[in-house]
N, C-alpha and C positions, 0 to 999 in steps of 0.2 A: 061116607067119607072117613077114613080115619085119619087117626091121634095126632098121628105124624102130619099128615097135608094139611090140618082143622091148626095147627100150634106153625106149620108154616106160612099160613094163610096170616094166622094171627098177629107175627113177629113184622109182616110187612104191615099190618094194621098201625101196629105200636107203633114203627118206626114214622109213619104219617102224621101221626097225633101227637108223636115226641115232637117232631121239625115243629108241627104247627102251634104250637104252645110255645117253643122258643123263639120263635122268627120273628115275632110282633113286633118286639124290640127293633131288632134288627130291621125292619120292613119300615118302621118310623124313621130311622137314624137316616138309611140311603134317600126316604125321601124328601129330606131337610137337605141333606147333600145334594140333593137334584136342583134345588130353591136356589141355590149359593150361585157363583160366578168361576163356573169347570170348564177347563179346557175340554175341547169336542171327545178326544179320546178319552178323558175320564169319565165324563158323560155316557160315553156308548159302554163301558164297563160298569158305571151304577146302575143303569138301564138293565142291562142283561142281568143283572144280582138281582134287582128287584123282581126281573120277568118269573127268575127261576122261584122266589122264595113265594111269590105271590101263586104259584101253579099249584100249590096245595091246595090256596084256599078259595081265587077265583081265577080260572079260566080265561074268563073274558080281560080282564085284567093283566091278566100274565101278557096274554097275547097283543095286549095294547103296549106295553111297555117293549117284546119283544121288534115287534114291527117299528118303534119309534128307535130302537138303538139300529135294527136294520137298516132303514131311510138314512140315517146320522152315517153310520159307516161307508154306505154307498160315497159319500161324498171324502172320505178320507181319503189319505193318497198310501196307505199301507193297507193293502187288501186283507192281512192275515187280522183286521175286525170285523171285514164284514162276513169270513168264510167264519170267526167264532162267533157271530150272531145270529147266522144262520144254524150254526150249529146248535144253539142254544133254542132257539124253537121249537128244533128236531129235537131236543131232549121234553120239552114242555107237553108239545104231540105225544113224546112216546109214556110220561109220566100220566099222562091223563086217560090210555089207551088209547089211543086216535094213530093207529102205528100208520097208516095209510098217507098222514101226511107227514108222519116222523118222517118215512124214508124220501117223500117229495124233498123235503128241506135236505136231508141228507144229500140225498144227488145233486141239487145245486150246487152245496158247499165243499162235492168231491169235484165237480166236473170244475168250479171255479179254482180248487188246491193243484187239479191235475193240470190244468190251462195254466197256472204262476209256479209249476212244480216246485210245489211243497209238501215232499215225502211226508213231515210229521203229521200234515192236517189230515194228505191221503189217508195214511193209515187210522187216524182220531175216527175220520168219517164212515170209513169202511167196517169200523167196529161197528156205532152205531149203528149202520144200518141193517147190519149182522142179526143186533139185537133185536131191532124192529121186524125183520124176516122171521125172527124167531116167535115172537109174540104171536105172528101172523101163521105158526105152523110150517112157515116155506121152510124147511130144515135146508135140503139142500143148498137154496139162496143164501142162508145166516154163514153155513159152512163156508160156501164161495167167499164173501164178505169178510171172514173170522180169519180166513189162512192167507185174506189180502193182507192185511193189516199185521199178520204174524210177521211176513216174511219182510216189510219192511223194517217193523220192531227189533228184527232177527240183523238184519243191513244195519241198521243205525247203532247195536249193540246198545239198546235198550230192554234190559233185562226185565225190568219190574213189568212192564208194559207187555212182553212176550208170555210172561206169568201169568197177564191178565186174559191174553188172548188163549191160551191153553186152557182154563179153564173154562172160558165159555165154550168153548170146543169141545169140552169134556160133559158142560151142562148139556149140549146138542145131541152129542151120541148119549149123556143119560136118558133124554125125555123120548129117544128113540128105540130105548132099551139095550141098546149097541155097549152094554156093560163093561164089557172088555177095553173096548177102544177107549171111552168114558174113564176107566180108571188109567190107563195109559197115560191120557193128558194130564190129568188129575195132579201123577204122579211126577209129571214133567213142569207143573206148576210149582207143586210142594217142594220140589228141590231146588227151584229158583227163589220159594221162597223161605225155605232153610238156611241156603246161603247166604242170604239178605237178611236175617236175621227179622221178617215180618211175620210177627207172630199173629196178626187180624190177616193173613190172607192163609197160613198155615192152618189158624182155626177155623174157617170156611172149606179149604179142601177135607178138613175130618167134615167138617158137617155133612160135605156133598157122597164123602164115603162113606159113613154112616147111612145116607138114603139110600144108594146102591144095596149095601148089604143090606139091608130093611126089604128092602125090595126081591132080594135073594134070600129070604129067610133065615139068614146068618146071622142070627140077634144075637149072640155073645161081641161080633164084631161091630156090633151097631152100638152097644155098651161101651165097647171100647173107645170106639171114634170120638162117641160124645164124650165119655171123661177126662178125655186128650183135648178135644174142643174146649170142654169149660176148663180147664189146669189152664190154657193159654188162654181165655176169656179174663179167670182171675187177675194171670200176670200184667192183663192191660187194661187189669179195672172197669172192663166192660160190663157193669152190674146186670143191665138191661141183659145182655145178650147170657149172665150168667143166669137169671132168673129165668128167661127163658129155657135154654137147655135144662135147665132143672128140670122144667115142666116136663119136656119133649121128653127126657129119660125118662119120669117117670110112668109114663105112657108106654115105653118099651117095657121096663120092669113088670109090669100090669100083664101083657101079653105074655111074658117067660113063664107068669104064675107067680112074681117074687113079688107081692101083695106086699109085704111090709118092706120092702126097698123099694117101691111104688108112691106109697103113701109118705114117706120120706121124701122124696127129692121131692116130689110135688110141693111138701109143706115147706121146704128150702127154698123151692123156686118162690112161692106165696111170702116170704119173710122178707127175699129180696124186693120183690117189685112191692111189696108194702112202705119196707124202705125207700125205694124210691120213689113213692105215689106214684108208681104206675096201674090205677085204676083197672084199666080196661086188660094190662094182665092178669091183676089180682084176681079179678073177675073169673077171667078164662083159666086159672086156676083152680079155682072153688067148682068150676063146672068142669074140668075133668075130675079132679078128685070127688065129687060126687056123682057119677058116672061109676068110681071106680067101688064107691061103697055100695051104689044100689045094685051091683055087678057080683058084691060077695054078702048082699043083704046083712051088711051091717049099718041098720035104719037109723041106731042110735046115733054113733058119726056122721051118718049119711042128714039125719033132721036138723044138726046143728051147722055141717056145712053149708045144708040148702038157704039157714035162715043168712049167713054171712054171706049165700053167693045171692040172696036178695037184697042183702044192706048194700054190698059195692055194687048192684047193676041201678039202685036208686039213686046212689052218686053218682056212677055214672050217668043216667039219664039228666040229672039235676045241671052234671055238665056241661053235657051235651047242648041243655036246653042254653044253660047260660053264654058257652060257647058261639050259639046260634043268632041272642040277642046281642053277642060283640060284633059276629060277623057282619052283620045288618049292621050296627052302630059303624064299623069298619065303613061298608059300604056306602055308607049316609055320609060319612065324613068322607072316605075316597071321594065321592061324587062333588061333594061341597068343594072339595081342594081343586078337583079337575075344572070345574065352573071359575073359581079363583083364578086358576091359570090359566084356561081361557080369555078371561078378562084380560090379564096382563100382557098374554098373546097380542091380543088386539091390541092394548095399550101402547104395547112396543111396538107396533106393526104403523100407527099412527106417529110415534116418536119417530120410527126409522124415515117415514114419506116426509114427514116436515122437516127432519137433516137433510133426504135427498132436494127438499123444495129447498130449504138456504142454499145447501151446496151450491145445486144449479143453476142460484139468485148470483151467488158469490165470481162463480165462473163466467156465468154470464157479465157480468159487472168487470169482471177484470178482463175478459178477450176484447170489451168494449174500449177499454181503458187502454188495451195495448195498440186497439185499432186504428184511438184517437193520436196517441202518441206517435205510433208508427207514420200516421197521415201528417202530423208536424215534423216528423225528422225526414221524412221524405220533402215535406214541401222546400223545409232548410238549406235540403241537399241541391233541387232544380234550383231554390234564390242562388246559393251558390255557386252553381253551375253556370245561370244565367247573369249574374255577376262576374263573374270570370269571362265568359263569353262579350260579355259591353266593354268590358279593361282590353283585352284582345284587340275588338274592335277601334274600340277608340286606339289603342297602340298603333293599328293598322292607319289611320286615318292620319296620325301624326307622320307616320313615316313614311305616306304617301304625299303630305307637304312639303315633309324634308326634302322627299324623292326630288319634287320640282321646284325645289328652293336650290338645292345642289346643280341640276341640271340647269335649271332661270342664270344661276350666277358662275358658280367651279365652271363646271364645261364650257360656261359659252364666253368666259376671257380666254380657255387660252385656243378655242376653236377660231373663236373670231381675230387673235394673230395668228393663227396659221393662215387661216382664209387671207387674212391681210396679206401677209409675208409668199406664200406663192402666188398672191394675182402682181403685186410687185415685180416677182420673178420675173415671170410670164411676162408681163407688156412692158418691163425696161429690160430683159435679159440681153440684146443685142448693146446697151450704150452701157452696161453694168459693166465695171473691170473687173480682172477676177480676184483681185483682193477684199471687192465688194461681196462679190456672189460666196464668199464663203462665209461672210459674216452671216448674210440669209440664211445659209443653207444650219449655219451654228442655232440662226433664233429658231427656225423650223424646227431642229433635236429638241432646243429646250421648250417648244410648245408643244409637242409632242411626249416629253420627258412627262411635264405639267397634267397633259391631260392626261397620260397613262396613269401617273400619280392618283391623278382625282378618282380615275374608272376604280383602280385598285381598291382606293378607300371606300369606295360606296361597298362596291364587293361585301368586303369585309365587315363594312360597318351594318350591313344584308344580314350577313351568317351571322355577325355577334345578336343583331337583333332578334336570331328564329332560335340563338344557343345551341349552336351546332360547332361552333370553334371547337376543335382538340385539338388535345394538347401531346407534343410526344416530348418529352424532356429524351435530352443526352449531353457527351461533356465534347465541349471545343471550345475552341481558343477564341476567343471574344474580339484579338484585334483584325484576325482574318475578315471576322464579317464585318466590321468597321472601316475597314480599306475596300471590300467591295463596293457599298455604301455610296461610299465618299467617290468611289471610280464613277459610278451613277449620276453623282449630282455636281459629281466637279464643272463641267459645262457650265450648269447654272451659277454655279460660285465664281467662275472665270468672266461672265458679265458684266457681274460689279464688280473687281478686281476682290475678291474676297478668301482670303489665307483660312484654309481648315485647318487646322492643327491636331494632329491624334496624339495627344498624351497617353495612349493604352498601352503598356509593355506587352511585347508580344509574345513573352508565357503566359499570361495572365487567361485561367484555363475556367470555364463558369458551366452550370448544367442546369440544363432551360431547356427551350422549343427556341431552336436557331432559326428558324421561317419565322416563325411570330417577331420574336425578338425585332429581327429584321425590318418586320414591318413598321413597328416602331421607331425606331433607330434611324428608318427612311424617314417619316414624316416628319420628327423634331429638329434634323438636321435639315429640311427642306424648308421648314416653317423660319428654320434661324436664318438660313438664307434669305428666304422672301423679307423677312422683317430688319433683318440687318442695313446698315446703312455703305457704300461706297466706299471699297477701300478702308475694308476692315477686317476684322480675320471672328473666327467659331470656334472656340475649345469643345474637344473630345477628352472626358477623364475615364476613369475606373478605379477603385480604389475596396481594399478587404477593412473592413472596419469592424472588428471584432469577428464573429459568425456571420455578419452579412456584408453584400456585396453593393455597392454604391453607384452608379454610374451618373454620368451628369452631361448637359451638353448646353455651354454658353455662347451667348452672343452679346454684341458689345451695340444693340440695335436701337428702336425707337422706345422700348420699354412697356411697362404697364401701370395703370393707377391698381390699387388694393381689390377694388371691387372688381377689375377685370381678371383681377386672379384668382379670387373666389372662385368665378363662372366660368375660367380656364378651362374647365374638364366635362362641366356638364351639359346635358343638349335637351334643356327643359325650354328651351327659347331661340330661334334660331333668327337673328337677324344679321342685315349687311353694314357693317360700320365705314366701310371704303370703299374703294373699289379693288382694292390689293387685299384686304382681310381676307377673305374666303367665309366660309360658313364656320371654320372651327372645327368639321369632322373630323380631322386627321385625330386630334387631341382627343376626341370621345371616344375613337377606336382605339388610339394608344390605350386610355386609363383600362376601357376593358378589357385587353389583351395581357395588360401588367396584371391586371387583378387575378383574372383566370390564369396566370404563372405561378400566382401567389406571392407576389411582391406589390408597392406601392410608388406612386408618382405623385409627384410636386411642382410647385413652382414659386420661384423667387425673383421680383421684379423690381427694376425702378424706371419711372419713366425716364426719356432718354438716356440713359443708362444701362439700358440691357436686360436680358432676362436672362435665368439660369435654371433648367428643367432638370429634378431629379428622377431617379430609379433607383429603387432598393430591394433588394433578393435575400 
């Protein structure tokens, strides 16, 4: 093996043992952070920090935190964490050698980028698995993989990232010897990262130029690479990577024959990693430089290097060993912490069942509680119902005695003059004169007038009882239907010699329901008839009294006491006080036909004195 592959072998070793010495920190802090109360996405992102930091040092570890941030993302509802936790796997796998299941995860995490098309992760995954095909010697496959991922890097004018892809393209055709094409990429990296002004990927392509030429026997050009590598090593303070190349040079230097530019850098490279305490370079240091003494047998240099490259490989081992009993300590603790969490797993697992057991107490409790209340606001609703229903009834039952309270008494006075008044006819019409026969034939209209009267009011007094009365207001002249009226009942008024009198001016113009009205206007002027006394007369008024409209109709009759006026209007009692009374219906249907107008009635009485019935609009 040589200088070269033994110092690139080594730089990967460093860079192992550097991570692993710093991360500890860092691997304590995330998992104090995991302890805490994280939302899920921050969670799947400590998760995978830990997976990656932990795959230095264990394995099994790594892979336990990666699969727990995978399971976590599955359930998020932005897929672009679970195609990066997959991804991060596939780095774990490729980091530990295992490239067989690096690319498994990789193909997931492409076919899942390519199924939500997302070019940037395509291209992330296709590198990686580029890599891993690489590890694995597929050259062909890493290439397939490598110019996947270019030509999206290339679409999205992602420069740095096409820089990165170029070079591993140029790593492929080097390990394939394809030198040429190798520095092509090389070259097509470098200048993207010229432009960019990145001096750590500029001093990677000398490096990877310098193997080339190494490889070609072009060692002046292999000098050069490196002292351009390390000039931009310096600028970025990369010490490690300056001590290194130190080394590396003076490896080459050794093979030109330049024995003391050999022993120089080496001893440069040895000063920096001393500064740094990087051990395990110092070390490989001391053993190439004594390689290079026993090489021009000078024993004397070569005995004192031997005894130093024995003192740093006993610190080293001393570290190692110590190293060994933290890992273990690590692990002793890891394992305690995970038992811990375990516990508390279960802990909570127990808390969350006895939440869902209240809950389910609580819900249960309250659908009971709605079912009881429900079952009383319904039973409220049938009393109700059924209340309503007995008020109904009983209405029905009253006005089914009205019915034959009406019919017992209204109909059968003035049927039974009719019956009277035509059997009359009938069995004296031949000795009857005819000044006689028309008197009959006068009381016949007015028993008949009488009973149309009564039929009319039951009617009425029917439909007011079911509230089925409408109403059509319009405007007329109030004394027109007043003189109709009166043409109607004049007959009856002409028996007992009885003077109507219509006081109503005949523009006197009002707007109402002229049928209703009517209805009205019939009964109270029939009632003053019937109750008036012989030769006597009925005032009709009307009068505008401010905004409302007054109507009145007097008689000069037998009158009323107080308490008969009271019960004027209402039909909570229906009795026969005469045998001229009537039942009082006409006045129950009047009030509610005034009411449903939206006016109001009265009355003003004295016994034998008269009565005087209001209406006001």
């Amino acid at each position: 093996m040589t200088t070269l592959i033994k110092l690139n072998i080594l730089l990967c070793f460093l860079l192992i043992i550097n991570v692993s010495y710093s991360q500890t920190s860092k691997v304590d802090s995330l998992k104090n952070l995991l302890e805490t109360e994280i939302p899920d996405t921050m969670q799947i992102i400590v998760l995978n920090k830990l997976a990656l930091e932990c795959s230095y040092e264990s394995m099994e570890l790594a892979q336990e935190y990666s699969m727990n941030a995978i399971d976590l993302s599955k359930k998020n509802a932005d897929k672009k964490f679970y195609i990066e936790s997959l991804l991060i796997l596939s780095k774990i796998y490729k980091v530990t050698g295992n490239y067989e299941d690096a690319i498994n995860y990789g193909f997931k995490a492409l076919n899942l980028a390519d199924s939500l098309n997302f070019p940037i992760y395509i291209a992330k995954t296709s590198k990686y698995i580029g890599i891993s095909h690489y590890r694995l010697k597929n050259y062909q496959k890493a290439l397939e993989f490598q110019n996947k991922a270019l030509e999206i890097y290339i679409a999205l004018n992602l420069s740095l990232y096409e820089a990165d892809c170029y070079t591993n393209i140029g790593v492929i055709y080097d390990e394939t010897a394809e030198f040429e094409k190798a520095i092509e990429y090389y070259n097509k990296a470098f200048e993207i990262y010229e432009e960019k002004n990145n001096l750590s990927g500029m001093s990677d392509i000398y490096n990877n130029l310098a193997g080339i030429s190494y490889q070609k026997k072009e060692i002046d050009k292999v000098i050069e690479y490196i002292n351009k590598s390390i000039e931009l090593k310096k600028q970025l303070n990369d010490k490690i990577g300056v001590a290194f190349t130190l080394i590396n040079r003076g490896g080459v230097y050794n093979q030109t024959g330049n024995y003391e530019q050999a022993v120089i850098s080496i001893e440069e490279g040895i000063e920096n990693a001393v500064e740094m305490n990087i051990l395990p370079l110092v070390n490989q240091g001391y053993l190439t430089l004594l390689e290079i003494y026993e090489e021009h047998n000078d024993y004397k240099n070569g005995f004192e290097c031997y005894g130093l490259y024995i003192q740093t490989k006993d610190s080293l081992f001393n570290i190692e060993k110590t190293k060994t009993i933290q890992e273990l300590q690590t692990k002793y603790e890891t394992e305690k912490q995970n038992v811990k969490i375990q516990e508390l797993k279960i802990q909570q697992i127990k808390d969350a069942d006895l939440k869902k057991l209240f809950l389910i107490i609580i819900i249960s409790l309250a659908i009971i509680t709605i079912l009881i209340i429900s079952f009383f606001v319904h039973r409220l609703k049938v009393n109700k119902i059924l209340q309503a229903k007995n008020l109904e009834l009983e209405q029905l039952n009253k006005t089914q005695i009205r019915i034959m309270s009406i019919i017992s008494h209204d109909l059968k006075a003035p049927l039974s003059a009719f019956y009277a008044i035509t059997n009359s006819l009938k069995t004296k019409y031949s000795k009857i004169k005819k000044t006689e026969v028309e008197k009959y034939f006068n009381r016949m209209l007015n028993s008949a007038l009488a009973l149309k009267l009564q039929l009319e009011n039951m009617l009425n007094w029917a439909v007011g009882q079911s509230n089925k009365i409408i109403v059509e207001k319009n405007n007329f002249y109030l004394f027109i239907l007043s003189i109709k009226i009166i043409m109607i009942l004049q007959e009856s008024a002409n028996e007992k010699n009885i003077l109507i009198e219509n006081n109503i001016n005949n523009n006197f113009e009002i707007n109402t329901d002229g049928k209703l009205l009517g209805i009205v206007l019939n009964n109270l002027i029939s009632n003053a008839i019937k109750f008036s006394k012989a030769d006597n007369k009925i005032i009709i008024s009307a009068k505008k009294d401010a905004e409302k409209i007054i109507l009145s109709v007097k008689d000069f009759g037998i009158g009323m006491c107080k308490k008969d006026v009271i019960n004027l209007f209402t039909d909570t009692e229906i009795s026969v006080k005469n045998e001229n009374s009537g039942t009082g219906l006409g006045l129950v249907i009047s009030k509610d036909i005034v009411e449903k107008l939206g006016g109001k009635i009265w009355a003003e009485s004295e016994l034998e004195k008269g009565t005087e019935i209001f209406i006001m609009f």
